[in-house]
N, C-alpha and C positions, 0 to 999 in steps of 0.2 A: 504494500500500500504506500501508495506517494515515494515512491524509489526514482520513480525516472527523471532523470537528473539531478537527485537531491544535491544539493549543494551542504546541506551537514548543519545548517543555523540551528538551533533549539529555541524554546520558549525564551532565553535570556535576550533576544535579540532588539534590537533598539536601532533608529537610524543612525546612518554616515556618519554625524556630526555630532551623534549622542542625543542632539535634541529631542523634542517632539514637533511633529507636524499637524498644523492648525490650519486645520480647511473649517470653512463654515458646516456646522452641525444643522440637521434637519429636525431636532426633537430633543429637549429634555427629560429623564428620567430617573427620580428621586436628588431632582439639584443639579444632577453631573447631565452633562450631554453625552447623547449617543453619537458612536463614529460610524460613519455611511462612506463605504470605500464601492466607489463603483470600478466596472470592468473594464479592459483592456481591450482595446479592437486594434490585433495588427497585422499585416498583413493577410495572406489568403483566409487566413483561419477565422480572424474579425470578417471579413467584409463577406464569407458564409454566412458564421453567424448571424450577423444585419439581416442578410435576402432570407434567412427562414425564421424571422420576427423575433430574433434574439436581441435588438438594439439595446442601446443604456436605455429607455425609458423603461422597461420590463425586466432591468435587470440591475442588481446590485447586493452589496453584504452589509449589513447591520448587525452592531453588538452595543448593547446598554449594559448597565449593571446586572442585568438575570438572564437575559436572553441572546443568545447566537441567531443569525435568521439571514439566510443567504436564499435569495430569490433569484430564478431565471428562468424566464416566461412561465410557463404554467407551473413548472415544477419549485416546490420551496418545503427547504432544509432550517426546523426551526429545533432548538432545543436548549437546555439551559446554558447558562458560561457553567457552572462545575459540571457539569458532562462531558466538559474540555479536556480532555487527555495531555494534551502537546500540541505544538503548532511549527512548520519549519517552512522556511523558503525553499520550493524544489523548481527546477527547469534547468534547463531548456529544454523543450519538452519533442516529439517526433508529432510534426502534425496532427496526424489521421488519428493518435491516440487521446488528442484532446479536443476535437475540434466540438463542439454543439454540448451533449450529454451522453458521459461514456461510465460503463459499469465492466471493473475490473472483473475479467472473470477469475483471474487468480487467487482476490481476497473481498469480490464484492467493492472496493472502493469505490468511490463514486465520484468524478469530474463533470463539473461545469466550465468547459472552456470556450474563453477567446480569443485567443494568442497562444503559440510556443515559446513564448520567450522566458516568462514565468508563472509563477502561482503562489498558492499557500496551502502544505497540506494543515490540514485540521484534523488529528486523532480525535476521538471520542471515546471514552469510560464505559459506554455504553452503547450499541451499534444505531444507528435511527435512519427511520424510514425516508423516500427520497422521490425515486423514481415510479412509483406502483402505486394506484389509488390505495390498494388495500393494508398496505403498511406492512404484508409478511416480509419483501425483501427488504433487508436493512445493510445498510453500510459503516462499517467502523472505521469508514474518512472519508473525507471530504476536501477535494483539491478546487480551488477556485481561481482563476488566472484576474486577477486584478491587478490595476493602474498603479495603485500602492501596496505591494508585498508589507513592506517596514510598515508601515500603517497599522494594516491589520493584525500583523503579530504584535504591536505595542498596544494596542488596544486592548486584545484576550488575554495580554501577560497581565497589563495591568489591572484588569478587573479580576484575573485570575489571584492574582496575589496580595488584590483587596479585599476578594471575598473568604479566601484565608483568614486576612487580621479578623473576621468576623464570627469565623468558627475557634471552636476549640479544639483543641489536640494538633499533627499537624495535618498538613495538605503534601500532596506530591506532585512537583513538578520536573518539568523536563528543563535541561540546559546541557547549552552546547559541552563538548567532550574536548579538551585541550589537546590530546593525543590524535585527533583529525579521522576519532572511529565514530562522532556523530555522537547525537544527544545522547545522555543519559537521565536515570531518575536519582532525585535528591528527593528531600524531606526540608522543608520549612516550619518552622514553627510560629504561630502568632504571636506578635507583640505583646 
């Protein structure tokens, strides 16, 4: 699941510069704004998706403080941020594997692409449903090729490791592996 290309980030990841990036927010929830990172349309792969009604208006990813919720045309992947396993930058991706809505047959994972260039996989705790009205097939990831990779995973960390300081005992998260074998799992504890 989300192997093809990975480039190895884990949940620790943050933009270039360290900062954060402050695009205009579409919604408030409980005080904090939600982050709305829309998709990537590039080359062959984008200007598909467009001609078979996949444009930005019918497509994008949202995270608030409780919910995950990545839309693309009809199909939408909602479920809570602690159902968040891990999150990593993977691409460049081979076409024809990501182009529209693609279901891993190897582990079930599930792609919403618009581009080869990159994405964001999104592990889940829990597999959820995606593609199928009836909810039996479920996917334990979720790859999305959006404009902003660094976005999105500073978004899920962050609320991931806020909604830690909120529980007790600890939480598990993924971070990047120094030795260049790719994330691993740590244990945090709340403040």
């Amino acid at each position: 699941m989300c192997s093809d290309g990975d480039r190895g980030y884990g949940t620790d990841m943050h933009l270039a510069d360290g900062s954060p990036s402050h695009l205009p927010p579409d919604r408030a929830v409980d005080g904090r704004e939600a982050t709305r990172v829309e998709f990537a349309y590039e080359g062959w792969v984008g200007r598909l998706a467009r001609l078979v009604g996949l444009g930005p208006s019918r497509t994008s990813v949202e995270v608030d403080d409780t919910t995950f919720t990545a839309r693309f045309g009809p199909w939408i992947v909602t479920t809570a941020v602690g159902n968040v396993a891990g999150v990593e930058i993977t691409g460049p991706y081979h076409g024809i594997r990501v182009v529209g809505v693609h279901v891993s047959l190897a582990d079930r994972g599930l792609t919403f692409g618009t581009t080869a260039r990159a994405g964001v996989c999104v592990r889940f705790h829990e597999s959820v449903s995606g593609v199928e009205p009836t909810g039996r097939l479920r996917h334990p990831g979720l790859t999305v090729t959006v404009r902003e990779p660094e976005r999105l995973v500073a978004a899920l960390v962050e609320r991931r490791v806020s909604g830690a300081d909120r529980q007790s005992g600890t939480e598990q998260v993924e971070q990047p592996n120094d030795d260049g074998a790719g994330p691993h799992q740590v244990q945090r504890s709340p403040a």
